[in-house]
C-alpha positions in Angstrom: -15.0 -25.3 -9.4 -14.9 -22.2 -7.5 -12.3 -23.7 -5.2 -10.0 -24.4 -8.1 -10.3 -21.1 -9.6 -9.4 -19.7 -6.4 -6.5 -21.7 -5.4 -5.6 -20.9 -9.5 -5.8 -17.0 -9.2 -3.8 -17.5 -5.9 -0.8 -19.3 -7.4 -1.2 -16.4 -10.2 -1.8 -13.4 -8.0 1.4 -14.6 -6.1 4.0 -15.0 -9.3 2.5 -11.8 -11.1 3.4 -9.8 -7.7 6.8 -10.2 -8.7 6.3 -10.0 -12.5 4.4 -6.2 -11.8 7.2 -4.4 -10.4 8.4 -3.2 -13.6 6.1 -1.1 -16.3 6.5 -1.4 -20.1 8.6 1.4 -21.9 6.8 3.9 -22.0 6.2 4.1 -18.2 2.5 4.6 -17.0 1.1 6.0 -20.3 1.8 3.0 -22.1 -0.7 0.9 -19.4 -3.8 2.9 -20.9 -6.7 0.1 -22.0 -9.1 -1.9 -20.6 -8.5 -4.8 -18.1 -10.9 -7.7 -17.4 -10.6 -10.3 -14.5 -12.0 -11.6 -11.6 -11.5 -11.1 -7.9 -12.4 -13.9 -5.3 -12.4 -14.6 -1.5 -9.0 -15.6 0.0 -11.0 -16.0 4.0 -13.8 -14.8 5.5 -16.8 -16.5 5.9 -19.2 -18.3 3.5 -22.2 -16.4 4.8 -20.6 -13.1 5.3 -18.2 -13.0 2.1 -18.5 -12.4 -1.3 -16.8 -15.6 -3.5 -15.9 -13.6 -6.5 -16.8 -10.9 -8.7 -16.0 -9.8 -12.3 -13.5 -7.1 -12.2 -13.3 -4.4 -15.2 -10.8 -1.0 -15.1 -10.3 1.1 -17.8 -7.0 2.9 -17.6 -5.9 6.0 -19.6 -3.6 9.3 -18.3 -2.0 7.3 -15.2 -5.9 7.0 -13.7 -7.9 3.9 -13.1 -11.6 3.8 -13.0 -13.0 -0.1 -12.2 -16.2 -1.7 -12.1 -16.8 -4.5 -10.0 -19.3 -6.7 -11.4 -21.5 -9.4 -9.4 -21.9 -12.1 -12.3 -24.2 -13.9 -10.7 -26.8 -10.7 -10.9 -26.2 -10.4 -14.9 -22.6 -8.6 -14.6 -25.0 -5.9 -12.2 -22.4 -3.1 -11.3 -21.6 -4.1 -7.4 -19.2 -0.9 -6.8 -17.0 1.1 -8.8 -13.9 3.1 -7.5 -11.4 5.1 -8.9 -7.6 5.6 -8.4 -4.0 7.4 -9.6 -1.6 5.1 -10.8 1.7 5.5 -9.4 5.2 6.1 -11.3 6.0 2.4 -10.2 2.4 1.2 -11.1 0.9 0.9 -7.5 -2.6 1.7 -6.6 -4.5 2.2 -3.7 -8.1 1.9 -3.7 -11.2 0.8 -1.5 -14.9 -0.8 -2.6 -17.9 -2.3 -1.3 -18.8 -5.6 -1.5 -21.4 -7.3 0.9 -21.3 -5.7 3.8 -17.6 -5.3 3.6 -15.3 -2.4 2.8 -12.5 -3.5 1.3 -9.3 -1.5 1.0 -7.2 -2.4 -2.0 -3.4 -2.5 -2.9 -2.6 -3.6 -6.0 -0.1 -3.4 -8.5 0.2 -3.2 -12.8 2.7 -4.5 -15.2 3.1 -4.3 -18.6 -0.2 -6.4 -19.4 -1.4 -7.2 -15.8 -3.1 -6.1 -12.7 -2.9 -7.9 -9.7 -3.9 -6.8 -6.0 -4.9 -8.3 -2.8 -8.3 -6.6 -1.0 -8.6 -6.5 2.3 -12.5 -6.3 4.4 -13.3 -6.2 8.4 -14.2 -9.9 7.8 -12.9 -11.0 4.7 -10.2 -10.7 2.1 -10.0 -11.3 -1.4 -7.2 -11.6 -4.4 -7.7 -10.1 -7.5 -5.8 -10.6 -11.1 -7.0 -9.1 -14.4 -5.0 -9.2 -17.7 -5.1 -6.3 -20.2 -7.6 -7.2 -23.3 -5.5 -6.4 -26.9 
């Protein structure tokens, strides 16, 4: 199950990069609201590496404030980080998970967020859609 959602939010992560390079009219005000998705171990060990974790950001004023959420642990809040959204919709982040630090690049579009997280040890792909 896991496997399949990975190799899923892979194939998705992968043809949303392309999809993300352009914002909605409106530019990076009109990405304000809440996104909700999950982010999950591309490598990196089994022992060492998180598989996945809930992923929430709130977006409002070209900032992005994110949770990450270990749903195993009742949704127990793992990390949180917080970033500026650039005029092209790039961010540039970093959290903890395990004993990684990972450093995030991601991207939004119009009702997406994608991004690819990258540990020491491991690495993980992340995709989140905007809730309506």
């Amino acid at each position: 199950m896991i496997v399949a959602r990975f190799l899923l939010l892979a194939a998705l992560t992968g043809a949303l990069t392309a999809c993300t390079e352009r914002l909605p009219p409106g530019g990076v005000a009109a990405l304000d609201g809440i996104y909700e998705g999950e982010a999950a171990r591309s490598t990196g060990p089994v022992y060492n590496c998180p598989a996945a974790y809930k992923l929430r950001i709130r977006v409002a004023a070209g900032e992005a404030r994110g949770e990450i959420l270990d749903s195993e642990r009742q949704d127990a809040v793992v990390d949180r980080f917080f970033a500026f959204i650039e005029a092209d919709g790039r961010v540039t982040t970093s959290f903890r998970g395990g004993s990684e630090t990972f450093g995030v690049s991601g991207s939004f579009g119009p009702t997406t967020f994608s991004a690819l997280a990258n540990g020491r040890v491991c690495s993980m792909s992340a995709f989140a859609r905007k809730k309506q």
